[in-house]
VOLODO-430387 format. One line per 5 residues: their letters; for each residue x, y, z of C-alpha. Coordinates in pm, 1 decimal, decimal comma, always signed. Example, Ala and Ser with C-alpha at 12.3 -4.5 7.8 and 13.67 -1.06 7.14 Angstrom:
% residues 2
AS = +1230,0:-450,0:+780,0; +1367,0:-106,0:+714,0
% end
This chain:
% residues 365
XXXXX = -10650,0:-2294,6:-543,5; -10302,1:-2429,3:-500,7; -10017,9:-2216,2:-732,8; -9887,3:-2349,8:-970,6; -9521,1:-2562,0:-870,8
XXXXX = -9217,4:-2344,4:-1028,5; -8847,3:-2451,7:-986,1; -8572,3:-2207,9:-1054,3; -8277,8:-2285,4:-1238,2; -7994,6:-1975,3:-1170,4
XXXXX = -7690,7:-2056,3:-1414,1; -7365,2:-1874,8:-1464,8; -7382,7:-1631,6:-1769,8; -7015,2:-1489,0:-1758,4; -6864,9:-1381,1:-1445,5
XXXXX = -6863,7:-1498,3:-1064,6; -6862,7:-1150,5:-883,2; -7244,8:-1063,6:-951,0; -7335,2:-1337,9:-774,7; -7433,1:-1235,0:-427,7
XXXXX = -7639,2:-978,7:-508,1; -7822,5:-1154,2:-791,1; -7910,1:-1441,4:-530,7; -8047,4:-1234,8:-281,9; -8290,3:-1027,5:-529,8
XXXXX = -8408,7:-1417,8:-609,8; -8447,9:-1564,1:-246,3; -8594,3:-1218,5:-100,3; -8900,9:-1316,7:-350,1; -8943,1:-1670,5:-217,8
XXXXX = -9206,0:-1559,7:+76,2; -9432,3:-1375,5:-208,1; -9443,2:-1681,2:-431,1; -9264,6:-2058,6:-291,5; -9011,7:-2202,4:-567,6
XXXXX = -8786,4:-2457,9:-545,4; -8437,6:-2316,3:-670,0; -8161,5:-2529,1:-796,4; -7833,5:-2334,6:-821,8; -7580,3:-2485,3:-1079,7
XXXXX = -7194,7:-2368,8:-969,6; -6938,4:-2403,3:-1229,3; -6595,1:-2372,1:-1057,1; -6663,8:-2053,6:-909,0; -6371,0:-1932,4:-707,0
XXXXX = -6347,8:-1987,7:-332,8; -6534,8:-1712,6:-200,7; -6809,4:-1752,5:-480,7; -6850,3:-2132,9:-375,4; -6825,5:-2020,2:-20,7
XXXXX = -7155,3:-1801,3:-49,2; -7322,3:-2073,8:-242,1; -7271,3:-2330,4:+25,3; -7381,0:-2107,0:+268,8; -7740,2:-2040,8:+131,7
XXXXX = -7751,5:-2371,4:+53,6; -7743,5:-2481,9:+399,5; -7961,9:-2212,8:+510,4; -8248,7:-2244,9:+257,8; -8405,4:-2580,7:+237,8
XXXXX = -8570,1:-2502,0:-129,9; -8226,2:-2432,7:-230,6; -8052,7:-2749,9:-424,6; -7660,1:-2638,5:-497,0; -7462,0:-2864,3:-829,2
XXXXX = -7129,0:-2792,6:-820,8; -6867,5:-2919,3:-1092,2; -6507,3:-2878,3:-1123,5; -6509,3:-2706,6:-1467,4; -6629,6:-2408,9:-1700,3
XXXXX = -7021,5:-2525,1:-1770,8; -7155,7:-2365,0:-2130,8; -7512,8:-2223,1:-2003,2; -7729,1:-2525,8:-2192,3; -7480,8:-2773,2:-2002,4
XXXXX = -7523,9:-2671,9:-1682,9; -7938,5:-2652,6:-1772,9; -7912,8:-2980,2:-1879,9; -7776,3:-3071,2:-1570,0; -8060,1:-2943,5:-1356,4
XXXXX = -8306,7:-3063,9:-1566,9; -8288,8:-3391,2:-1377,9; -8331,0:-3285,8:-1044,7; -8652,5:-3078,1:-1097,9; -8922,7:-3196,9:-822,6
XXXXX = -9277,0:-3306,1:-895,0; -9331,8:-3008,4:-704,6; -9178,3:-2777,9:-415,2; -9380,9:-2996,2:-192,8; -9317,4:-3351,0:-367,5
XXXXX = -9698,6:-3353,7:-494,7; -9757,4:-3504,5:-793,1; -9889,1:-3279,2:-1025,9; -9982,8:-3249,5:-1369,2; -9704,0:-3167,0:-1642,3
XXXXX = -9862,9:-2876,2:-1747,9; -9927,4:-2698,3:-1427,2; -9550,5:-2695,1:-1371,9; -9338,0:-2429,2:-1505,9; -8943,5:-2420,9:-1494,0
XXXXX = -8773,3:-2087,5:-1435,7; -8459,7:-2000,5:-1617,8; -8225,8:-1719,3:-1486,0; -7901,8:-1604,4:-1525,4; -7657,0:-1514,8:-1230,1
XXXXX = -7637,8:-1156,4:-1363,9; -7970,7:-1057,9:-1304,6; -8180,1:-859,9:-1020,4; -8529,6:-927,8:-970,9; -8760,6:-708,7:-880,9
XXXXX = -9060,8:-752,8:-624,6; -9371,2:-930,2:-757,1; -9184,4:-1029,0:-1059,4; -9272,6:-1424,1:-1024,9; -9625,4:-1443,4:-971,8
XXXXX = -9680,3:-1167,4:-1201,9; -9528,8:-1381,4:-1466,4; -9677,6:-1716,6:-1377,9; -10037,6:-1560,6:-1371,3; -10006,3:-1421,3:-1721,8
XXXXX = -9846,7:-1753,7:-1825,6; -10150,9:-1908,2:-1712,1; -10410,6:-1678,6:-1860,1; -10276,9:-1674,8:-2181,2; -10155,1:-2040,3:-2229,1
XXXXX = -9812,5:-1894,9:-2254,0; -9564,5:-2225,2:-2352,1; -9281,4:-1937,1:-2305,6; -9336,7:-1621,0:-2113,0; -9041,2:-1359,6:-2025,8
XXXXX = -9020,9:-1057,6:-1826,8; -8955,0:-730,8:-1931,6; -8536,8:-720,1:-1929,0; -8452,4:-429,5:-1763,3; -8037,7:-283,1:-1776,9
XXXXX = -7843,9:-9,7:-1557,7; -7862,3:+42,9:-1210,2; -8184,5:-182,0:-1053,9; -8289,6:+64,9:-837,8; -8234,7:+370,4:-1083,0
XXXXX = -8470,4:+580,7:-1198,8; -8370,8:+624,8:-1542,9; -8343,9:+210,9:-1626,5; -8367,4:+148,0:-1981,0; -8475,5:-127,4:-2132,2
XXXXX = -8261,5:-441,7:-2244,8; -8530,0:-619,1:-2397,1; -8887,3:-680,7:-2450,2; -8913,9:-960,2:-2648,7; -8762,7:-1017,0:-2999,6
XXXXX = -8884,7:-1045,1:-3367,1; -8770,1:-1260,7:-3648,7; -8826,0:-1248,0:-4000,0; -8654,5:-1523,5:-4246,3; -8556,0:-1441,5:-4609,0
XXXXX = -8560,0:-1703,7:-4882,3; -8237,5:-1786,7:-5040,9; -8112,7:-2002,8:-5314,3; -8102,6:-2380,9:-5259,0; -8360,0:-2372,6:-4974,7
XXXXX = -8125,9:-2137,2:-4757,1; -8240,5:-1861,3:-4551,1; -8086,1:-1527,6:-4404,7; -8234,9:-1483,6:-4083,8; -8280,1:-1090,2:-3902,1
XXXXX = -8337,9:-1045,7:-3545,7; -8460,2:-707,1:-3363,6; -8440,4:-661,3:-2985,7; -8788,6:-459,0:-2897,7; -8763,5:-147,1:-2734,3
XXXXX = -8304,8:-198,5:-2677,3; -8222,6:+120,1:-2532,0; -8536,9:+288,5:-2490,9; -8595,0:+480,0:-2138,7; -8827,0:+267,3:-1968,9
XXXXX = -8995,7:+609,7:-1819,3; -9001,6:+747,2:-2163,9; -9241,9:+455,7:-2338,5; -9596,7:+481,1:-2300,6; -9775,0:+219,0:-2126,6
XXXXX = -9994,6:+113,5:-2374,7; -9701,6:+53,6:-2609,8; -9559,3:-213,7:-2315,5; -9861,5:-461,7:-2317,7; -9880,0:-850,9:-2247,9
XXXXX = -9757,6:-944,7:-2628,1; -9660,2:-1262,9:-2865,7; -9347,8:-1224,7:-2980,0; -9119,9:-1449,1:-3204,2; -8844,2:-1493,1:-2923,8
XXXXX = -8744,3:-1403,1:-2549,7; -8374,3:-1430,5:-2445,8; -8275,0:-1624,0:-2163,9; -8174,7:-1371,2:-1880,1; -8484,8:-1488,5:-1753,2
XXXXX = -8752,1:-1706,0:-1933,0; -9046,3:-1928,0:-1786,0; -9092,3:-2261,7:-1977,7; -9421,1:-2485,0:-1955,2; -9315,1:-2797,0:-1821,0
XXXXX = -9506,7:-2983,0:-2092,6; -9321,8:-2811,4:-2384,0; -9006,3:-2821,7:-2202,9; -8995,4:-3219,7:-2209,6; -9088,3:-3214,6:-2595,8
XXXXX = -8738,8:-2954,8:-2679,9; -8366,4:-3012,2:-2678,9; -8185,7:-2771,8:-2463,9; -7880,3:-2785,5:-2718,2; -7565,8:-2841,4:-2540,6
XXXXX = -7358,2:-2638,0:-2832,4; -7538,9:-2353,1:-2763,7; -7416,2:-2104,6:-2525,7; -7533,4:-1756,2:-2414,3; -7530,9:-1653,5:-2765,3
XXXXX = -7792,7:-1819,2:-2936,4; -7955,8:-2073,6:-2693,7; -8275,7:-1878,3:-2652,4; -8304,9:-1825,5:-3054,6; -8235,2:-2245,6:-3092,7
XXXXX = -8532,1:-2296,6:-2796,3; -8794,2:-2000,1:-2946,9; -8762,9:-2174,0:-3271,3; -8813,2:-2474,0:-3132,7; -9146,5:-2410,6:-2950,2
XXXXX = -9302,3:-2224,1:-3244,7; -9226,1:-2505,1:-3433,9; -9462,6:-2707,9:-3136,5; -9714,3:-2457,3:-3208,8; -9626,3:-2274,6:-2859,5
XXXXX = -9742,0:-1919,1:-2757,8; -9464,7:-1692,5:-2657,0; -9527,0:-1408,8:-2425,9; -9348,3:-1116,7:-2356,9; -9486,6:-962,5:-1986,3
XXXXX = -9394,7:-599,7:-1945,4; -9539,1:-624,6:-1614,3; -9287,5:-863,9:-1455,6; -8947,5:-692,7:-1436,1; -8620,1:-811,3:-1373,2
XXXXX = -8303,8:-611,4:-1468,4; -7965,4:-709,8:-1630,4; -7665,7:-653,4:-1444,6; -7513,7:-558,8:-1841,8; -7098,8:-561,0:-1825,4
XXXXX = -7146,9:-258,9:-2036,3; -7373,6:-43,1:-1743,4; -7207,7:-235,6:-1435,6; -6798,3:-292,2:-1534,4; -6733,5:-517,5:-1253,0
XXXXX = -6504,1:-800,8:-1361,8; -6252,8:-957,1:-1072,3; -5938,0:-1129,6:-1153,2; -6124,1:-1461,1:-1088,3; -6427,7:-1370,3:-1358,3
XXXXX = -6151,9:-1280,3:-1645,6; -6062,7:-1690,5:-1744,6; -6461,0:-1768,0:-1760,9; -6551,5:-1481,8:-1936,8; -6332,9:-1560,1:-2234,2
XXXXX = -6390,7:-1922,0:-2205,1; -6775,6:-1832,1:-2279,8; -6750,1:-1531,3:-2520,4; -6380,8:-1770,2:-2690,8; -6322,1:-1671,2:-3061,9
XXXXX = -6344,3:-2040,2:-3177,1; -6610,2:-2151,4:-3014,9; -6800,1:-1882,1:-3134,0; -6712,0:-2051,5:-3463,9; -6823,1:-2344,0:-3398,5
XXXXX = -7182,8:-2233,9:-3275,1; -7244,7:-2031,7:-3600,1; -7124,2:-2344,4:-3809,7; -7381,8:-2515,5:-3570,1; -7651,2:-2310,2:-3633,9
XXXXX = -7604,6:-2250,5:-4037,1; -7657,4:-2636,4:-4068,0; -7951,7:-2667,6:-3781,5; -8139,5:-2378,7:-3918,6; -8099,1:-2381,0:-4263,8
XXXXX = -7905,3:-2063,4:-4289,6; -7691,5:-1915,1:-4601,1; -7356,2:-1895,8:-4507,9; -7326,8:-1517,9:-4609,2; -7595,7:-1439,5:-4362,7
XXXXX = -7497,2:-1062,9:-4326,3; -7658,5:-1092,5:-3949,1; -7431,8:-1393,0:-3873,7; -7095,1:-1112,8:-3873,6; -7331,1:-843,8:-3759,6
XXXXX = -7393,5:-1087,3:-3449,2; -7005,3:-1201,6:-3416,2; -6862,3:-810,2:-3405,0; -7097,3:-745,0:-3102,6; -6942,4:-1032,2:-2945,4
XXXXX = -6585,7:-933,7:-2987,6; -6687,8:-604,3:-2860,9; -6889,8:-786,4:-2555,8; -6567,0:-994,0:-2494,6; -6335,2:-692,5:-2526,2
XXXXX = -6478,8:-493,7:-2239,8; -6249,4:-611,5:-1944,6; -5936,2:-514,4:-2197,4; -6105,2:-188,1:-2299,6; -6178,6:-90,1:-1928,2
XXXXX = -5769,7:-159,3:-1894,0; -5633,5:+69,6:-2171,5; -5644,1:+407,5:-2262,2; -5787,9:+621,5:-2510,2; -5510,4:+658,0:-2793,6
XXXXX = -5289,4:+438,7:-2654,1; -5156,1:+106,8:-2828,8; -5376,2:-141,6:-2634,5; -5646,1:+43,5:-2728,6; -5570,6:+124,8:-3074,9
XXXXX = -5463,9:-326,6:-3119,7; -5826,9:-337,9:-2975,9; -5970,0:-151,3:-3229,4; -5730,8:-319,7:-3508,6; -5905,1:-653,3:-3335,4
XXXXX = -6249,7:-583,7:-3419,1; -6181,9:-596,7:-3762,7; -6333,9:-882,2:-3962,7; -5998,3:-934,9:-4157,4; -5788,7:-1004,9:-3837,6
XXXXX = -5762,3:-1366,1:-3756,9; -5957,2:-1563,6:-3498,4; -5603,0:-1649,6:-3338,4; -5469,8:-1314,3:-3317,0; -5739,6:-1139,9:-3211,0
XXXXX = -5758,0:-1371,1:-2909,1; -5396,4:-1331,2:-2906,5; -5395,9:-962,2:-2915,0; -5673,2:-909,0:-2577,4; -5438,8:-1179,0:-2408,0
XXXXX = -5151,5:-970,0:-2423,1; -5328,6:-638,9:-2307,5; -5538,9:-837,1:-2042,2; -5221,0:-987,0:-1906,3; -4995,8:-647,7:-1930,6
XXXXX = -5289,2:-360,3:-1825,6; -5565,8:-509,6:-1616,1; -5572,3:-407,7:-1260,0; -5456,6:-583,0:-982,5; -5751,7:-491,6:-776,6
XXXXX = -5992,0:-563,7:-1068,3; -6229,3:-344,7:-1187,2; -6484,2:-168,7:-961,5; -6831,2:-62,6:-1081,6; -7139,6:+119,5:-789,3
XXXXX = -7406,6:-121,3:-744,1; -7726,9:+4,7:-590,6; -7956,1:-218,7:-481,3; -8246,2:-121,9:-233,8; -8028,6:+116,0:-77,8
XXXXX = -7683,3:+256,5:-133,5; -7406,2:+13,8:-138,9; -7031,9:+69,8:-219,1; -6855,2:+50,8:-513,0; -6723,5:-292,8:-532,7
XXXXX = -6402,6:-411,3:-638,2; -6395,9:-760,9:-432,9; -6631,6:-1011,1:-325,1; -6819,2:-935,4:-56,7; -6866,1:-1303,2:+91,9
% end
């Protein structure tokens, strides 16, 4: 029996310099389970675009979009969406045999991690089926666990509003340290989009939302597909791991512009205001600032990694995170320490992979 036809579609989460390494965990996979893999580039630097080109021309599976501008991730999904293939071969197959693979270009995959999650797909009439999301070092022993699927419970408020509570499975946990039992082929309310397989069928009834970014696309697609009456799957089984800013600091001069373009103050204002009118939500959602402090902290990290403790960059960082400081100023306020303290070199972070490879500090195109 043929497998089932799976494209790939790799899109930029928030920085350029995990890119290599993230690409080759995907195309060393491609002999264990075929794919077509379309590769959207969103004004990478030089060297990034470079690489991209490269593989491009080496690997005939591989399709390469490249645009002149910042993408936001459901953009540059959108624009693959039109360039998926019948199948890797050009067969014309049935909708729902197809699946569509969405990845990040932060993440390692790990061997086997494909097939295991297209077979359980299959026997379970998954619409949505993620791997378990792995963070740290890929090849460490100690990895713990990013997240392994997500639940969602709604409460009624006045008017026919809603607060709305979210808990990542298993964040944190040691993956050594969790019994097996308790990691088991499960339903879950939501999977986040690191890396998520999609039906092909359901796919072409849901809007991939272009005003969603990384922060809430996957919520605005679970919802979606429950709403279809869609099974969603979390596969413990399958792993792939999360190259997190917070366990692998490695930001470049060239990833510092994109990263605040995706993680920016006032768009982030805009995609709550987007999603308290799609989804029904009270505007005092307590989750809503609960979710908006972790991404000021998220965004912070290059400016952090610059300062030190006690210091006054570190202390206006701190000031920053405050909800009663402006939009403007905190923005205004990381600027300033971004464009006074970080390093000319960057910042380095060890990244082991397989085997033992240096600590990098440049791309290594």
């Amino acid at each position: 029996m043929a497998l089932p036809a799976v494209t790939l579609i790799v899109t930029q989460r928030d920085r350029f310099s995990l890119t290599q390494p993230s690409l080759a965990s995907i195309l060393a996979g491609y002999a264990a389970y075929p794919f077509h893999l379309i590769y959207v580039d969103g004004n990478s630097p030089p060297a990034v675009a470079q690489y991209l080109q490269a593989q491009a021309a080496r690997y005939p599976f591989l399709t390469l979009m490249r645009r002149e501008r910042y993408l936001r991730s459901n953009q540059a999904r959108n624009l693959a969406l039109a360039f998926i293939p019948a199948s890797p071969a050009g067969e014309a197959v049935t909708p729902a045999a197809n699946y569509v693979v969405f990845l990040d270009n932060d993440v390692v995959v790990h061997p086997g991690w494909l097939g295991t999650l297209v077979a359980s797909a299959e026997a379970n009439q998954a619409a949505i089926a993620a791997p378990l999301i792995l963070q740290g070092q890929p090849t460490a022993p100690n990895l713990e666990i990013h997240v392994a699927g997500i639940a969602t419970k709604f409460h009624p408020r006045p008017r026919g509003k809603r607060w709305f509570e979210q808990k990542q499975l298993f964040c944190g946990a040691k993956l050594q340290a969790v019994e097996p039992a308790a990691l088991q082929p499960a339903v879950v309310d939501a999977v986040e989009f690191h890396s998520l397989l999609i039906r092909r069928d359901y796919l072409n009834r849901v809007n991939l939302d272009d005003q969603f970014d990384s922060l809430a696309s996957h919520t605005d697609l679970c919802f979606q597909v429950a709403a279809l009456g869609g099974k969603i799957l979390i596969e413990p089984r399958s792993h792939v791991t999360f190259l997190n800013p917070k366990h692998i600091p490695l930001f470049e001069r060239s990833d510092l512009a994109f990263y605040r373009f995706k993680w920016n103050e006032a768009y982030t204002a805009k995609t709550f205001a987007h999603s308290i009118k799609k989804w029904k939500l009270a505007a005092d959602d307590p989750s809503l600032w609960s979710i908006w402090k972790w991404v000021i902290e998220n965004r912070q990290i290059p400016a952090r990694l610059s300062t030190s403790e006690g210091g006054w960059g570190r202390r206006s960082l701190q000031f920053a995170q405050q909800r009663r400081c402006p939009g403007w100023l905190r923005m205004a306020i990381e600027d300033s320490i971004l464009r006074l303290n970080f390093p000319k070199a960057g910042i380095s972070a060890s990244l082991v992979i397989d085997q033992p490879v240096a600590a990098i500090g440049s791309t290594q195109f």
